[in-house]
N, C-alpha and C positions, 0 to 999 in steps of 0.2 A: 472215325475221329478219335485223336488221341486225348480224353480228358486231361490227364494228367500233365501233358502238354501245353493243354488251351491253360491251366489252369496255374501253370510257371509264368505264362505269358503275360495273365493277365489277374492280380494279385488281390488287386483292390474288392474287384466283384466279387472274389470267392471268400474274401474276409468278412466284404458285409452281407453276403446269405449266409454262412455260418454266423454270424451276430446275430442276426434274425433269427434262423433257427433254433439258437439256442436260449433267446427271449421266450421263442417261443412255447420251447419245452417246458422253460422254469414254472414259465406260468402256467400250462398244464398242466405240470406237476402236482402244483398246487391245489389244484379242482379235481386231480383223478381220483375217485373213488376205491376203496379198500376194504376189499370182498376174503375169505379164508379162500374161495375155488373161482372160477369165472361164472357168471351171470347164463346158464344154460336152463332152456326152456324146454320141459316134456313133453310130447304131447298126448297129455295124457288129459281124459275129461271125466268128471263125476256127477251122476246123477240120482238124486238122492230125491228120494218122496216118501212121505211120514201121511202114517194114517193110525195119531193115537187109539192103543187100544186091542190094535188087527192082532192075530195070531199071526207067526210064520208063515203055516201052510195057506190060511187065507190071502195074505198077502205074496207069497210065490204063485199065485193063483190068478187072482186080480189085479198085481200088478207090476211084479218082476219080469212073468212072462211077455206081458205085453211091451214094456220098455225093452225088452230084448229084440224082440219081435221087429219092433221099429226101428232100431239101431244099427240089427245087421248089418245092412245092405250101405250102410255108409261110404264116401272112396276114404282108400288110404286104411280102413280100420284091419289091427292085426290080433286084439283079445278083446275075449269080452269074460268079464266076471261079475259074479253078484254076489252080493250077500244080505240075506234076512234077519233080520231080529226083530222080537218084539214089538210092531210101532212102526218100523221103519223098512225101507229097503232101497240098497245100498249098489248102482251097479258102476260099474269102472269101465271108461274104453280106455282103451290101449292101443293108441297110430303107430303107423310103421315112423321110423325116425325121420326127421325133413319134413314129415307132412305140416305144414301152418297150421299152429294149435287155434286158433284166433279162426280161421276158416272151420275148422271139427266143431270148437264149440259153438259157434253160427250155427253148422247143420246138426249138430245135436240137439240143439234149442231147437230147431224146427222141426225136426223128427217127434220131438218128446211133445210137442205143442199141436200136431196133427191129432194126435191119441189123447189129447186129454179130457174130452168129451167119453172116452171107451173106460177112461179110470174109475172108480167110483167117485159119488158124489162127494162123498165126506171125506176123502183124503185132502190133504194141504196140496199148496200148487207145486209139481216140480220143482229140484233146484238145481240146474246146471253150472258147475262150475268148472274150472282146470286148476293139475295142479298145480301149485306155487312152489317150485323149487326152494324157494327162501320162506314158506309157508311156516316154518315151528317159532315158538317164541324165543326171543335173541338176548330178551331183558325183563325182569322179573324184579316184582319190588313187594313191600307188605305196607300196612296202613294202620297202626295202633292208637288208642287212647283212652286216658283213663276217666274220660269225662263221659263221653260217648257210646253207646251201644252199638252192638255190632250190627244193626240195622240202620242205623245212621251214617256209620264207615260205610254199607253197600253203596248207600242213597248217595253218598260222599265221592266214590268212586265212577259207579256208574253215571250220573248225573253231570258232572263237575273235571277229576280228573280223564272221563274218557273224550270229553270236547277237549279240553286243551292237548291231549297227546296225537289227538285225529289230527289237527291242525301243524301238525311237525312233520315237515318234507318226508318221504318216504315211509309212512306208518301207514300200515294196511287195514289193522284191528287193536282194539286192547279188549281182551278176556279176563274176567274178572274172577279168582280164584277162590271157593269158599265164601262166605259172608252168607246175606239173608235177601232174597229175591220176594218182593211184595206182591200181592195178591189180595182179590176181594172173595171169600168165599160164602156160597150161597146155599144153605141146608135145608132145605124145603122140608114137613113136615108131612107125612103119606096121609095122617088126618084131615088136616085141613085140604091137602088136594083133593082126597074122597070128597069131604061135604060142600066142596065148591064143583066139583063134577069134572077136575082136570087132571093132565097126566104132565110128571117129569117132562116126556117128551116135548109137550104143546107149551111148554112153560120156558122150556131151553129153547125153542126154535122161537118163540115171543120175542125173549130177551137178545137173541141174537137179530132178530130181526130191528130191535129197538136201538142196539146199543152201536148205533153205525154215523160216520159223518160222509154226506155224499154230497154232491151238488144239487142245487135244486134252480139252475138255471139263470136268467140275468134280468135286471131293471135297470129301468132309464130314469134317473133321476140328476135335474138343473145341468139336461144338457149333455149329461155323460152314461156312462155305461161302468153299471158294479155287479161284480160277482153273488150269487145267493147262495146259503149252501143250508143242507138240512141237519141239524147238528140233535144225534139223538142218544150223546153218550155221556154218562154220566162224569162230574167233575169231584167229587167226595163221595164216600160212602155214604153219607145222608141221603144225597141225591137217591144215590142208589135203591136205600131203603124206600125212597117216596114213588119209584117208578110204577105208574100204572100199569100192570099188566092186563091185556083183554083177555076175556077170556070167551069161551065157546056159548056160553050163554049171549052174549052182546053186550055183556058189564063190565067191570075192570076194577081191579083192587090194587091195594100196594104190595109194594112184592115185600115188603117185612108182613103182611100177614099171611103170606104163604111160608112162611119159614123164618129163618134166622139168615141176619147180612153181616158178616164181621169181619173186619178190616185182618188178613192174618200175612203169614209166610208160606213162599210153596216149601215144600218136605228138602230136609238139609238133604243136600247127595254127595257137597265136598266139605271139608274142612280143612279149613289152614290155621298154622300154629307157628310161632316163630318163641324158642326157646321156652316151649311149651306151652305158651299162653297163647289165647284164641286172637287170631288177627282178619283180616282181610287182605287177600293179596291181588296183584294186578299183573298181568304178560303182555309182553308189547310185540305184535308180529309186521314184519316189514314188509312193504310191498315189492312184489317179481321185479328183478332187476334194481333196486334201490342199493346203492354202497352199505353196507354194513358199518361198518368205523362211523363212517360221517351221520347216519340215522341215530346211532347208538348214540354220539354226542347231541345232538338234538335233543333226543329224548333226556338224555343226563341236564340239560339247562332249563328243558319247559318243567319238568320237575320240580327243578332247585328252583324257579321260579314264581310254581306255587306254593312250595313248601315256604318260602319269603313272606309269600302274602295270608298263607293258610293261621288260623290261632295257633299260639302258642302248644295247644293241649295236644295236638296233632302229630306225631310220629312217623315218619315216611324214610321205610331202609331203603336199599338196594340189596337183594341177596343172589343177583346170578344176572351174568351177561357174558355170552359169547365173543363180542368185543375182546376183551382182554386178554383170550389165547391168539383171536386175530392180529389183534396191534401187534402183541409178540411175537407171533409169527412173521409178518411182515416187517418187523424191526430188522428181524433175524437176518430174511433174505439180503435185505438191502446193507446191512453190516457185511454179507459175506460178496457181496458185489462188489462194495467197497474194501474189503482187505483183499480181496482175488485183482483187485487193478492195481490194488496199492505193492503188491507180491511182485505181480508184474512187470511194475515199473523199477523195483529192485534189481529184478531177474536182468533185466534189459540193460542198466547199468554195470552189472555184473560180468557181463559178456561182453558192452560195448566199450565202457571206460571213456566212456564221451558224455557229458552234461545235456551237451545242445540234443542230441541223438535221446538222449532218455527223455528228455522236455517235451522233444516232436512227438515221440510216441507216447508221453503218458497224455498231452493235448487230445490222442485218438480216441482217448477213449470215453471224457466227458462229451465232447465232439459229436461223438454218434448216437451216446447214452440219453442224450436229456432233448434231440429234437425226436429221437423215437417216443417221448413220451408225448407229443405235438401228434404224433402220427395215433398215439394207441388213443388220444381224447376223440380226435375225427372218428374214429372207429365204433369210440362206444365200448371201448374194455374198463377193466379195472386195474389198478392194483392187487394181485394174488398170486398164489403161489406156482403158477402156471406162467404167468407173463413176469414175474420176479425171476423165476429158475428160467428162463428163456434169455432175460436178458445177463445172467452173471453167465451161462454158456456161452455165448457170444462175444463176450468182454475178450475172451481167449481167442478168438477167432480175427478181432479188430487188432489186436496184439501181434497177430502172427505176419499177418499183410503188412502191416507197418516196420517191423524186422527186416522182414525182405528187402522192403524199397531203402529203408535205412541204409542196410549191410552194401547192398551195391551201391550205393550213390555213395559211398565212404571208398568202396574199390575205385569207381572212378575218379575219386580223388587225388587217390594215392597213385595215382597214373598221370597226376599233375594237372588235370583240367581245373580250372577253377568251378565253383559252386555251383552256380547258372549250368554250364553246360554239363557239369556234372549229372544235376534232377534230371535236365530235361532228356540226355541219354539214357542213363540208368533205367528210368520208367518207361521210356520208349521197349527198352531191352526185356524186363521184365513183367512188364504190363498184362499182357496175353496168361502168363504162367499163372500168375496174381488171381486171375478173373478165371479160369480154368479154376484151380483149388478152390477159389470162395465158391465157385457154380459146384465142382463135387459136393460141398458141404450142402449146397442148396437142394440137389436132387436128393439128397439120405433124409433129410429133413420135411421137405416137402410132403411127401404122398403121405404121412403121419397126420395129414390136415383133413387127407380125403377117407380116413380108417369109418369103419359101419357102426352102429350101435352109439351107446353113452357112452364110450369112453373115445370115440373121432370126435361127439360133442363138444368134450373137455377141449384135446386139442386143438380143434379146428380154431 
């Protein structure tokens, strides 16, 4: 079937699917997200267990080796590494590419959850994660004032602005950079545990056994049914001070007479400073596959939104945001799309000295340009420098096919047929030619989708 034929015949239908199409685009356009690279997923997972305190070799011992152990035999897995430090250990798989990260971290979680009975008691529970490609922080801000202490900025921060930036489409975390992390700390006196007959020991595993909220089962009360829960943690530091602790005789005192309870800070380990003076700062990380541009803006109005309603005494910069080489970037391409069509259409005047002839073909190339962006929203792409540099290459190529059918449907002209029979031979004629070159161009371009590794990812 000769498209180009059916579609001299029949005028009306192929005007209003291109109308539609290109409704269509616009408003995709609109909604498609704008990334610096495309949205590719590792698959890579981390598993990470903390057992403050441990030495290295105790913990490569008890319990690197055995998350190894159990991880091996994984499908799909192509490295495995680890690393120890102090406290912590840290091991990385690494899938062959293709493998479904989303399925590894599944069977990693199961793996690591089979063996956690063989962990020691005291280490913290595994943390399975994968990584986030878009995992670093994108947007960075500080928190000053000269009313306030820098433990109040923390409290300010953590409390306050990290619900409202959680609440902004695409936000994965906010990290809170520097400032003063609150803590109750508890200094027990070696005397007074001597002459009550107890140990550090029996005294931390008390408190820990005290300071917990669990369920404690259900009642029926007028009819219904309410939850019961056993609540044994303390709400102020008074509290704290007043808590009975038992002890091994069968009696029980307050834990202020075992020692001292003082409301303090854990030990500073960052500092932030903005033009020297001590501030508080905040990082905002997006979540995997979330647009860049559009998160970025989010975050820049729930900001200004509370900064609106925050007191006066309150200071809130911006000092860093990746956005802004993005936007730029992306300005960039889509400028050089549009002067590479706009050239084009120059080019094409140039040559053919016909109005109508340069009309038709610069129509080719909005034409084909904005319902692909209809097709790249169905997909799930973004805006980046990958599908921006795909479509100003291309723009040459819609250019070229349009020349052709042009050039000859002008020959036929000039051979006196009028217009009508003009298109419908000329594209008869060259039709085949046409669709042979756009198919070369499709096979050089193609198998760049199917390439191995991170960089087929990109492509594909």
């Amino acid at each position: 079937m000769n498209i180009s034929a059916w579609a001299i015949r029949n005028p009306i239908p192929v005007f209003l699917t291109f109308l539609l199409l290109t409704l269509l685009g616009v408003q995709s356009y609109r909604v498609l997200g704008i990334n610096q690279w495309p949205n590719v997923d590792f698959p890579t997972v981390v598993v990470t267990v903390a057992r403050p305190g441990a030495a290295p070799a105790e913990l490569e011992t008890d319990v690197t080796r055995k998350v190894e152990d159990a991880v091996v035999g994984l499908s799909g897995l192509e490295h495995v590494r680890s690393t120890v430090v102090e406290g912590a250990s840290t091991t990385i798989l690494e899938f062959y590419v293709g493998t479904d990260t989303q399925g590894a971290l599944n069977d990693t979680r199961d793996a690591v959850s089979r063996i956690r009975q063989q962990l020691p008691a005291d280490v913290n529970d595994p943390v399975v994660s994968r990584v986030n490609g878009s995992g670093d922080a994108f947007i960075s801000y500080t928190v000053a004032s000269d009313r306030r202490s820098v433990g109040q900025l923390s409290r300010l921060v953590d409390e306050d602005l990290t619900r409202t930036l959680l609440a902004v489409p695409g936000v994965a975390e906010v990290n809170r950079d520097g400032g003063l992390t609150r803590e109750v700390r508890v200094r027990l006196s070696p005397a007074k545990l001597q002459a009550l007959g107890t140990t550090v020991e029996f005294v931390t595993a008390q408190l820990r056994a005290l300071n917990l909220n669990l369920p404690g089962g259900k009642s029926t009360m007028q009819g219904g049914e309410i939850g019961i829960r056993t609540l044994g943690s303390a709400r102020t530091v008074e509290d704290l001070r007043a808590l009975r602790v038992p002890l091994a005789s069968g009696t029980s005192v307050r834990l202020d007479e075992l020692g001292e309870v003082v409301g303090s800070h854990a030990d500073v380990t960052t500092i932030a400073r903005l033009d020297g003076k001590p501030v508080v700062g905040f990082s905002v990380v997006r979540a995997q596959g979330a647009p860049l541009v559009q998160t970025e803006e989010g975050v820049r109005q729930a900001v200004a939104r509370f900064k609106a309603a925050a007191p006066s005494d309150l200071r809130i910069e911006m000092v860093r945001t990746q956005a802004t080489f993005t936007r730029a970037a992306f300005r960039a391409s889509i400028d050089a799309l549009l002067l590479g069509a706009a050239l084009a259409v120059v080019v094409i005047y140039a040559f053919l000295r016909n109005w109508q002839s340069t009309l038709i073909s610069g129509l080719a190339i909005p034409l084909s340009v904005l319902p692909t962006f209809w097709v790249m929203h169905l997909m799930g792409y973004t805006l980046n420098g990958m599908t921006t540099l795909a479509l100003t290459l291309v723009v040459g190529i819609l250019v070229d096919d349009a020349i052709v059918d042009l050039e000859n449907i002008h020959r036929h002209i000039d051979m006196g047929k009028w217009a009508w029979q003009a298109a419908f031979e000329a594209t008869q004629e060259i039709g085949l030619a046409v669709m042979a070159t756009t198919m070369t161009i499709v096979v050089v371009f193609v198998p760049v989708a199917f390439m191995g590794g991170i960089p087929g990812m990109f492509f594909k």
